[in-house]
Biopython code that builds the backbone (N, CA, C, O; Angstrom):
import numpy as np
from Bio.PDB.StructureBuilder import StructureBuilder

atoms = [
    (1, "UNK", "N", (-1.710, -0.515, 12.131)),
    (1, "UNK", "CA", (-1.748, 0.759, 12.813)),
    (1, "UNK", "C", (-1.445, 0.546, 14.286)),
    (1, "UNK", "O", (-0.797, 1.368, 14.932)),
    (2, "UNK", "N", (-1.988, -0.712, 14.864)),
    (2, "UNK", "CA", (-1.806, -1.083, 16.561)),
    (2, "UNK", "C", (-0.394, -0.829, 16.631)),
    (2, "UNK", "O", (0.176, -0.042, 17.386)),
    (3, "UNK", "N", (0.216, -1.743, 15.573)),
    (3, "UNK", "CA", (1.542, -1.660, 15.780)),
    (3, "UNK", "C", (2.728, -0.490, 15.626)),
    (3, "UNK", "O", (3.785, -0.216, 16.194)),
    (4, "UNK", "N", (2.024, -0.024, 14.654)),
    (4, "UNK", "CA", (3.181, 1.413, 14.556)),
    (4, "UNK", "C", (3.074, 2.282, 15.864)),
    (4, "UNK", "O", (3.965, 2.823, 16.519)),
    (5, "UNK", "N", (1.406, 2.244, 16.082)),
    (5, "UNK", "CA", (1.491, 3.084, 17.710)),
    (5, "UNK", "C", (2.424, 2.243, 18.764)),
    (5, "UNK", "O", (3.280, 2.662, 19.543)),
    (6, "UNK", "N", (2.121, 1.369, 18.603)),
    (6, "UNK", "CA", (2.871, 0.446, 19.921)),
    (6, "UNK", "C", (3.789, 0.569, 20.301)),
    (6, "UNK", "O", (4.184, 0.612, 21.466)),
    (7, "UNK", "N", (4.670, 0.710, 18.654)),
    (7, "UNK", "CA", (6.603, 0.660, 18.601)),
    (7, "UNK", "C", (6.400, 2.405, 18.519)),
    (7, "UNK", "O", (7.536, 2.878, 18.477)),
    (8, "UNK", "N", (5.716, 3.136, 18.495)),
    (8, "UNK", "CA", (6.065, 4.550, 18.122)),
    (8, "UNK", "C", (6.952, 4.457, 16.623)),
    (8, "UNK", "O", (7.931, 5.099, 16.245)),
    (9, "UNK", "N", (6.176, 3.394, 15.974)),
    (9, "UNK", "CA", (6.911, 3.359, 14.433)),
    (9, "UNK", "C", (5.975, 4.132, 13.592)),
    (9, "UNK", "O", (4.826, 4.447, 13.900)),
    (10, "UNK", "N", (6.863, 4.516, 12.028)),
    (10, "UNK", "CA", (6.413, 5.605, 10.606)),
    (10, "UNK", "C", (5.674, 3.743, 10.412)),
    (10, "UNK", "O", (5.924, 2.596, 10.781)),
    (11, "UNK", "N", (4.634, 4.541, 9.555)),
    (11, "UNK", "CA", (3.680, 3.611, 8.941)),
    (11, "UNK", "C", (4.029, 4.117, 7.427)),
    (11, "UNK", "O", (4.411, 5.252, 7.143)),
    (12, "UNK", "N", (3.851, 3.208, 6.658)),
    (12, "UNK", "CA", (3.229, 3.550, 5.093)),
    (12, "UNK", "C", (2.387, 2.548, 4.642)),
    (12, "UNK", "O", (2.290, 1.438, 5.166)),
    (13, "UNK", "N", (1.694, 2.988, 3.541)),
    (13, "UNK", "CA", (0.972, 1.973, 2.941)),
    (13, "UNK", "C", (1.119, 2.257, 1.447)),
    (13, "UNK", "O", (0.982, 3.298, 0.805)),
    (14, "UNK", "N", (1.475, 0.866, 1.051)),
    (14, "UNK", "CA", (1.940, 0.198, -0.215)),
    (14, "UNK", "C", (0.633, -0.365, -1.207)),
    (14, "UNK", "O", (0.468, -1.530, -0.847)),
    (15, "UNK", "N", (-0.069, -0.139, -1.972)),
    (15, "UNK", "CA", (-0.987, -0.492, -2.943)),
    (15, "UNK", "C", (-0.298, -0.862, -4.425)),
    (15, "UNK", "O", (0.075, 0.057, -5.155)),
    (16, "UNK", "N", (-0.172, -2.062, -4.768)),
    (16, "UNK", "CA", (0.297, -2.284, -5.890)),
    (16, "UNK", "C", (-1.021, -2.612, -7.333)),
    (16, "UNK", "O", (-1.832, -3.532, -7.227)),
    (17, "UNK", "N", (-0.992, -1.871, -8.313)),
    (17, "UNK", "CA", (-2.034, -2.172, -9.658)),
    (17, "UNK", "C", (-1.192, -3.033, -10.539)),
    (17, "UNK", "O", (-0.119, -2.790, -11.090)),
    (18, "UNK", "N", (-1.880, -4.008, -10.536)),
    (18, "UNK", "CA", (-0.727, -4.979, -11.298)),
    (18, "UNK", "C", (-0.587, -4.551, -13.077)),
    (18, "UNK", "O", (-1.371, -4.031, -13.871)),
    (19, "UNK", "N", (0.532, -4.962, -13.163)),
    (19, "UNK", "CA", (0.830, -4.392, -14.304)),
    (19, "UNK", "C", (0.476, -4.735, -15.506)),
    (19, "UNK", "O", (0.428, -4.038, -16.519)),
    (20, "UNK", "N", (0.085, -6.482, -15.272)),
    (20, "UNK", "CA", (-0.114, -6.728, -16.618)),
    (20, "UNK", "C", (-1.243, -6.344, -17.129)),
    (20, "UNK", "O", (-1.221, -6.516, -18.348)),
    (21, "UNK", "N", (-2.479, -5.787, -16.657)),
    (21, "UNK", "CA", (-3.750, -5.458, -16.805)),
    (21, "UNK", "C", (-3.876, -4.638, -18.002)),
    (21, "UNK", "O", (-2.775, -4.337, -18.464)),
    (22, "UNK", "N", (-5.049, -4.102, -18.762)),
    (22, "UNK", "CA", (-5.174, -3.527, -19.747)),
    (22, "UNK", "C", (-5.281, -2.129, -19.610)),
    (22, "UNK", "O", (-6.455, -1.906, -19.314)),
    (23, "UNK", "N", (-4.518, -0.861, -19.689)),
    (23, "UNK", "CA", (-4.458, -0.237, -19.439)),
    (23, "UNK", "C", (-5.918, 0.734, -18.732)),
    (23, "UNK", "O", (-5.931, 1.428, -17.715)),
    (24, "UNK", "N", (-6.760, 0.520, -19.469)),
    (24, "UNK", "CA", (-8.070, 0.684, -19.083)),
    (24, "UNK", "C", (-8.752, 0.425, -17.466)),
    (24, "UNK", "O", (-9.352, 1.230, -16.754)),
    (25, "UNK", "N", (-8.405, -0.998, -17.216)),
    (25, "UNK", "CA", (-8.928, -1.602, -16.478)),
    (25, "UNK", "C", (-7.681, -1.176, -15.373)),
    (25, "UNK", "O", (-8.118, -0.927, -14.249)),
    (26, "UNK", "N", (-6.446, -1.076, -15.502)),
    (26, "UNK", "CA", (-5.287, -0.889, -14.288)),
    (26, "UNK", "C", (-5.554, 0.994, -14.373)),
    (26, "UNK", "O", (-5.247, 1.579, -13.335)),
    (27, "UNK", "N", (-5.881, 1.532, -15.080)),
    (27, "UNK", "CA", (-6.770, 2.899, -14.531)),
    (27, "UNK", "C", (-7.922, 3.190, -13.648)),
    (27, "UNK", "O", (-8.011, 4.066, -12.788)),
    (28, "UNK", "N", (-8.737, 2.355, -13.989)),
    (28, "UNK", "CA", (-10.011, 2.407, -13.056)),
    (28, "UNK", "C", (-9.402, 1.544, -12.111)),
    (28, "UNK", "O", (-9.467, 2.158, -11.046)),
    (29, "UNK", "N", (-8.786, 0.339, -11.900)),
    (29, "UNK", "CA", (-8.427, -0.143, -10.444)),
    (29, "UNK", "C", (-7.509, 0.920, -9.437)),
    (29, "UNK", "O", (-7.603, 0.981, -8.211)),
    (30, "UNK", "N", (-6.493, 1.828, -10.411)),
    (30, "UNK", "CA", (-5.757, 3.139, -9.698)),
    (30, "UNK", "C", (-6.580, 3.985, -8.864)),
    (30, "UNK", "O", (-6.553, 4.478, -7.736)),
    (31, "UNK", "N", (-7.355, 3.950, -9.927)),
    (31, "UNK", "CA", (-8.721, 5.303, -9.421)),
    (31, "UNK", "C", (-9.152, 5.115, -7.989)),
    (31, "UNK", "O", (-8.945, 5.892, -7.057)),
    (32, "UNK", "N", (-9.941, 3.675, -7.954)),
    (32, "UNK", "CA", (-10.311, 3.108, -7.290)),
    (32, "UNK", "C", (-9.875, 2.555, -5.474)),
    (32, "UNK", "O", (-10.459, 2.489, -4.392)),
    (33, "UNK", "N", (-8.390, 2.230, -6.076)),
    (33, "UNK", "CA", (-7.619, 2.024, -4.883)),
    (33, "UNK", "C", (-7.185, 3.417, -4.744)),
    (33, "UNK", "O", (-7.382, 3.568, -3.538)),
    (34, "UNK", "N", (-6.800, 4.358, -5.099)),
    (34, "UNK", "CA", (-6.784, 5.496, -4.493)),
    (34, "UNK", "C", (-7.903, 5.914, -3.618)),
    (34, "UNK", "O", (-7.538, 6.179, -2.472)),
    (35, "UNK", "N", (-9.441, 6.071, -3.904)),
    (35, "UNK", "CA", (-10.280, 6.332, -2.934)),
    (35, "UNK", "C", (-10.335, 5.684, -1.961)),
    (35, "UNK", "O", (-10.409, 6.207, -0.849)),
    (36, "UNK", "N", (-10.309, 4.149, -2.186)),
    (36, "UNK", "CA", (-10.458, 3.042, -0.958)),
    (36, "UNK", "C", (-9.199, 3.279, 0.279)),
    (36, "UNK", "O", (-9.242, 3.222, 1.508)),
    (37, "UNK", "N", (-8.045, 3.579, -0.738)),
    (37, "UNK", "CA", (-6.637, 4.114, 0.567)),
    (37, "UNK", "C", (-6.830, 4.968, 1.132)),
    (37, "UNK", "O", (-6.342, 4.927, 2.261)),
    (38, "UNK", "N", (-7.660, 6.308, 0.752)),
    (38, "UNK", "CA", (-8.122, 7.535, 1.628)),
    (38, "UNK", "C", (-9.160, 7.065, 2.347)),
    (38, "UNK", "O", (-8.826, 7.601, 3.404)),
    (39, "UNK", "N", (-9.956, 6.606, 2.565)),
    (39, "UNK", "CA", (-10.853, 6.487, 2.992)),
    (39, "UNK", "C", (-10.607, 5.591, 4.491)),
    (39, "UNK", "O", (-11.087, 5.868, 5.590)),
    (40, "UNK", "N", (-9.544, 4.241, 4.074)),
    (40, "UNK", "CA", (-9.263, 3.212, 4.782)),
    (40, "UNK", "C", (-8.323, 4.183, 5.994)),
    (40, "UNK", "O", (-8.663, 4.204, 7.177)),
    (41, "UNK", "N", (-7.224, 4.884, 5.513)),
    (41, "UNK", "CA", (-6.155, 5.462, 6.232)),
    (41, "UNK", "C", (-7.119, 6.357, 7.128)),
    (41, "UNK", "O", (-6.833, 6.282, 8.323)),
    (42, "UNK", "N", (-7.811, 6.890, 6.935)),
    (42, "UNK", "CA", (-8.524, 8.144, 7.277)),
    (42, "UNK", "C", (-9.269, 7.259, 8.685)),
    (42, "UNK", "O", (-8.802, 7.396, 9.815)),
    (43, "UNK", "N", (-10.371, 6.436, 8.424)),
    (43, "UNK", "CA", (-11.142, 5.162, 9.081)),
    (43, "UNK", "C", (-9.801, 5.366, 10.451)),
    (43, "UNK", "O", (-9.868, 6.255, 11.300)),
    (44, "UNK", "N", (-8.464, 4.144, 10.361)),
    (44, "UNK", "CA", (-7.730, 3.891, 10.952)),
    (44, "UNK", "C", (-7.011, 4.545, 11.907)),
    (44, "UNK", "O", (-6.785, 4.231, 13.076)),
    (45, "UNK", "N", (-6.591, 5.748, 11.095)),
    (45, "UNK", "CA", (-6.119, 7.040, 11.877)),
    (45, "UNK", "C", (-6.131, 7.964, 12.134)),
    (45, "UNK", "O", (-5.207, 8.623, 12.611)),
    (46, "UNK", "N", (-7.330, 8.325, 11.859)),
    (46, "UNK", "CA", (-8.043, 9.384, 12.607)),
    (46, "UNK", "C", (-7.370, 10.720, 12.590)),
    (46, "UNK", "O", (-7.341, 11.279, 11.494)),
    (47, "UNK", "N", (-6.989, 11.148, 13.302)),
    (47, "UNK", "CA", (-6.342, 12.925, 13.386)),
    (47, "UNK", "C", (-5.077, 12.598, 12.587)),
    (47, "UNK", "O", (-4.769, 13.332, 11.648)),
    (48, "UNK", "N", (-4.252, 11.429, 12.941)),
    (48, "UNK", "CA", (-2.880, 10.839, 12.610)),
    (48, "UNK", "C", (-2.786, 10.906, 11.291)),
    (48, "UNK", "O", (-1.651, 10.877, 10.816)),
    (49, "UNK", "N", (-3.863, 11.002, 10.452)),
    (49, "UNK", "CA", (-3.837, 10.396, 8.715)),
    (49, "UNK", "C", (-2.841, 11.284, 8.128)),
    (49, "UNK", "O", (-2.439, 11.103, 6.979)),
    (50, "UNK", "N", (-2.422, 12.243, 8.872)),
    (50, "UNK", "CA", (-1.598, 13.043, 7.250)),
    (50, "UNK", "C", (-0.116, 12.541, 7.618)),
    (50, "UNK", "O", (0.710, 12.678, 6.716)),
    (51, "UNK", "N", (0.415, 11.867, 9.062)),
    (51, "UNK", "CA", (1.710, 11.046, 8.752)),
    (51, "UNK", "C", (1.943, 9.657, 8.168)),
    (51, "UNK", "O", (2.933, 8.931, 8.248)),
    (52, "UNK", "N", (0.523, 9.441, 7.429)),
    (52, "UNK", "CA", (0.618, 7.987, 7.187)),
    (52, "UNK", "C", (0.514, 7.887, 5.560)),
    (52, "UNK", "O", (-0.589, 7.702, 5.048)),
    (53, "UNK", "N", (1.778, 8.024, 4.700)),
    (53, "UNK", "CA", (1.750, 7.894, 3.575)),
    (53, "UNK", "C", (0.673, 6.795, 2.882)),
    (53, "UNK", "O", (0.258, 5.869, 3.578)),
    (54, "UNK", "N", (0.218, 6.945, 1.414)),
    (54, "UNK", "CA", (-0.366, 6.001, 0.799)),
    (54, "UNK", "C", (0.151, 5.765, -0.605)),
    (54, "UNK", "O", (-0.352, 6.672, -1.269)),
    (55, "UNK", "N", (0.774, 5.136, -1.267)),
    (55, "UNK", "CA", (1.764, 4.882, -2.367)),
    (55, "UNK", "C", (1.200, 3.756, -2.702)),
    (55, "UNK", "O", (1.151, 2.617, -2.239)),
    (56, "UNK", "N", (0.592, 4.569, -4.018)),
    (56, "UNK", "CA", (0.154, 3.461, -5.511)),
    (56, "UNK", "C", (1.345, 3.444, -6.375)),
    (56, "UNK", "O", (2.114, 4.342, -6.716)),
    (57, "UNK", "N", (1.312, 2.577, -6.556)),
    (57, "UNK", "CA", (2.416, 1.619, -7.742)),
    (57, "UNK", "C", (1.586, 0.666, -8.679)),
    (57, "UNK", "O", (0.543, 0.077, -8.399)),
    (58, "UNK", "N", (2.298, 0.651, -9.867)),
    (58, "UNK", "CA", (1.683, -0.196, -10.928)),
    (58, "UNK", "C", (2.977, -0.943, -11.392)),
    (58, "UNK", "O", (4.078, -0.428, -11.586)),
    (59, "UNK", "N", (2.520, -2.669, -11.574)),
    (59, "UNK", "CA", (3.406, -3.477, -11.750)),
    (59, "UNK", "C", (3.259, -4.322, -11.303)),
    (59, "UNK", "O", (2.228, -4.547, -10.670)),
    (60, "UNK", "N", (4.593, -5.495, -11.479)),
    (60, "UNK", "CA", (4.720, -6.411, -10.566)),
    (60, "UNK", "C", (4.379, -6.313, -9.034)),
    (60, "UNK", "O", (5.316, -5.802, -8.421)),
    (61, "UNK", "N", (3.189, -6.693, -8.144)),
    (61, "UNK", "CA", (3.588, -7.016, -6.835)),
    (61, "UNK", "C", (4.744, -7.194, -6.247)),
    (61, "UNK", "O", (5.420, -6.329, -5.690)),
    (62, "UNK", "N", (4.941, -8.139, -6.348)),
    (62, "UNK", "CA", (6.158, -8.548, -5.868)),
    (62, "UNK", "C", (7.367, -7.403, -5.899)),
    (62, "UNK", "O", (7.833, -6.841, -4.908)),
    (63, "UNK", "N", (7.680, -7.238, -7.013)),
    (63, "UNK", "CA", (8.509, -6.502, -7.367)),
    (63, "UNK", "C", (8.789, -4.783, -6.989)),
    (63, "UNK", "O", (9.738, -4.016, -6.829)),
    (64, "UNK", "N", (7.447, -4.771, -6.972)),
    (64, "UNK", "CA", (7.472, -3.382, -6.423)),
    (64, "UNK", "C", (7.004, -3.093, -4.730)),
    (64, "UNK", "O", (6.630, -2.168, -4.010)),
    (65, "UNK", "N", (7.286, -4.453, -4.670)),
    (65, "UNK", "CA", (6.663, -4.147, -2.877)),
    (65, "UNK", "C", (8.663, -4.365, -2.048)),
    (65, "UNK", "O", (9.109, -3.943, -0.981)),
    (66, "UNK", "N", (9.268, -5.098, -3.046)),
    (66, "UNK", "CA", (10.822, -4.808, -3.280)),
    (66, "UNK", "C", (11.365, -4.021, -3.145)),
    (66, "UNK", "O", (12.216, -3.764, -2.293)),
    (67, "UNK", "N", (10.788, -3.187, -4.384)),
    (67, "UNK", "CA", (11.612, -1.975, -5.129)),
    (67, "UNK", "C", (11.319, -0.846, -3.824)),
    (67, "UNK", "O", (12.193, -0.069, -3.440)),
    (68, "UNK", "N", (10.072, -0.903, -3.287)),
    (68, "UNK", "CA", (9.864, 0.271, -2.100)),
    (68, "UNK", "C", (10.707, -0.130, -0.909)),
    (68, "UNK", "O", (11.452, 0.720, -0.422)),
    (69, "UNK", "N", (10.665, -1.101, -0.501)),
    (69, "UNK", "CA", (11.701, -1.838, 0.921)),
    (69, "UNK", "C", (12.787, -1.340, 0.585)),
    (69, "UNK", "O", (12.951, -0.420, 1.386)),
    (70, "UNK", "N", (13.998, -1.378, -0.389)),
    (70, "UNK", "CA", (14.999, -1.151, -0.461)),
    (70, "UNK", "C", (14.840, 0.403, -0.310)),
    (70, "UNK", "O", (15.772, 0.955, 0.275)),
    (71, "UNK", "N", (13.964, 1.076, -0.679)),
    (71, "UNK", "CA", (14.545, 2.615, -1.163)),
    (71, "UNK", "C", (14.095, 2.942, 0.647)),
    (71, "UNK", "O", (14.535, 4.029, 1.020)),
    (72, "UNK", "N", (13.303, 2.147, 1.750)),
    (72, "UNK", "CA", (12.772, 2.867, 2.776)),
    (72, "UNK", "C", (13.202, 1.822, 3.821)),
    (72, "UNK", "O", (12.676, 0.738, 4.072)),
    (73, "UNK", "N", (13.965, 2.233, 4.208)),
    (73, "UNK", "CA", (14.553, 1.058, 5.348)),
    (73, "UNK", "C", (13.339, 0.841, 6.683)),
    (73, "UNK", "O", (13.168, 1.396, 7.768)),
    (74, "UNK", "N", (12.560, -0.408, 5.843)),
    (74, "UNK", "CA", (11.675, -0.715, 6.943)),
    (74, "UNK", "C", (12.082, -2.224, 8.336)),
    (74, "UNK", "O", (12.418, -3.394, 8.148)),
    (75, "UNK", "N", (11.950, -1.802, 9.030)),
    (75, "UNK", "CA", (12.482, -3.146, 10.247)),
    (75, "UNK", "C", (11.329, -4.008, 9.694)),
    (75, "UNK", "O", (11.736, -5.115, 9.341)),
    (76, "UNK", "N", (9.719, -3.777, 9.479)),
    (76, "UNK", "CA", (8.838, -5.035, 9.274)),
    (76, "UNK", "C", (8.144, -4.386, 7.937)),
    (76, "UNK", "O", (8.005, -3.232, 7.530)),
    (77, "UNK", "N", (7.750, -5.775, 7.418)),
    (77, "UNK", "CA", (6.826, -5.428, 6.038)),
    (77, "UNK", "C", (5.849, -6.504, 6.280)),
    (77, "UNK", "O", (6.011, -7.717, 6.417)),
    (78, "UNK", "N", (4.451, -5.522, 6.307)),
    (78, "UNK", "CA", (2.754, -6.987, 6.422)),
    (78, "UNK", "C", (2.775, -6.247, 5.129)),
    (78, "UNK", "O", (2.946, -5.093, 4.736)),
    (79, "UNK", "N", (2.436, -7.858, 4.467)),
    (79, "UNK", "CA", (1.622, -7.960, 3.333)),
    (79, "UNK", "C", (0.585, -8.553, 3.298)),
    (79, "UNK", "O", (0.632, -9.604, 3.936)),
    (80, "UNK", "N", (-0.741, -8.259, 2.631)),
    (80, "UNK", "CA", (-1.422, -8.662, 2.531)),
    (80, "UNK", "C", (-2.091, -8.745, 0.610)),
    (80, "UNK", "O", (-2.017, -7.904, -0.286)),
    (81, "UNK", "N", (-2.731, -10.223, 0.633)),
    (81, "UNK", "CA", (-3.325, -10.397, -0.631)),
    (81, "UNK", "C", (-4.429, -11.094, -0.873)),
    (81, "UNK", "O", (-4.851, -12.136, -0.372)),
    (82, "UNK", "N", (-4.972, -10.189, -1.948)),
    (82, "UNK", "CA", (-6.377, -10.938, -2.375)),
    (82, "UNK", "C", (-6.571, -12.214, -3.100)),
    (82, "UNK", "O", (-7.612, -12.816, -3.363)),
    (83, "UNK", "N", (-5.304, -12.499, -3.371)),
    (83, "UNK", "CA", (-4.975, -13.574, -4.406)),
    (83, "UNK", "C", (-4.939, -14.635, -3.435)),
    (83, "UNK", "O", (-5.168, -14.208, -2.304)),
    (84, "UNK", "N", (-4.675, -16.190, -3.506)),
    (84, "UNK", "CA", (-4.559, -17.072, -3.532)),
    (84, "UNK", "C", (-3.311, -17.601, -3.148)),
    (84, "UNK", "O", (-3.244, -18.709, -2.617)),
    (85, "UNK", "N", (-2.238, -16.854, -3.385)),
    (85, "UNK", "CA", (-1.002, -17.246, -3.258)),
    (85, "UNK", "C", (-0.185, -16.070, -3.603)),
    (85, "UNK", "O", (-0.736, -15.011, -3.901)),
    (86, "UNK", "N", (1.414, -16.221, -3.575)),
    (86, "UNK", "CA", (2.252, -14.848, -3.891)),
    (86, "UNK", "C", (2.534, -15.211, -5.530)),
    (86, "UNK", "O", (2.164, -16.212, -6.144)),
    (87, "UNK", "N", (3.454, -13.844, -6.108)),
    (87, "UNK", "CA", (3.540, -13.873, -7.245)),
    (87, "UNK", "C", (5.049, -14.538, -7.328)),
    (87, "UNK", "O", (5.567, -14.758, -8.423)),
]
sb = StructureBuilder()
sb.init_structure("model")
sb.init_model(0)
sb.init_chain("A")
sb.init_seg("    ")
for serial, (resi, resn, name, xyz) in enumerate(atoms, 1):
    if name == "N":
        sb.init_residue(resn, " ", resi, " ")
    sb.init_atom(name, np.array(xyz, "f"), 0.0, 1.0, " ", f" {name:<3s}", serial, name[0])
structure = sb.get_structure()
């Protein structure tokens, strides 16, 4: 967020539910990361929250953190992960 103010840059935020999960369990993690993204965006930016998209995707990480870059011509992409390493 420092940074999008800084550059006067569009922010989005990217949440990926991985795909291989059991449908069950990649529902309640949807659910889930949906509240935690409202809540987090809201926290961060304050009056600003309704220009700051939040886009859940289910799937590959990787792949769909891809598939969004190409369709949104971003100059920088932070990623961040809970995992251990990339996919």
């Amino acid at each position: 967020m420092r940074l999008a103010r800084q550059h006067r840059a569009e922010l989005r935020v990217l949440h990926v539910v991985d795909g291989g999960l059991p449908e069950t369990l990649a529902e309640a993690q949807r659910l889930e990361a949906e509240r935690i993204l409202a809540e987090r965006v809201q926290a961060v930016a304050g009056e600003a929250k309704a220009s700051i998209p939040a886009i859940l995707a289910k799937g590959n990480p990787f792949a769909e953190v891809q598939r969004d870059a190409t369709s949104w011509p971003a100059d920088i992409i932070v990623i961040g992960t809970h995992q251990a390493g990339f996919l």
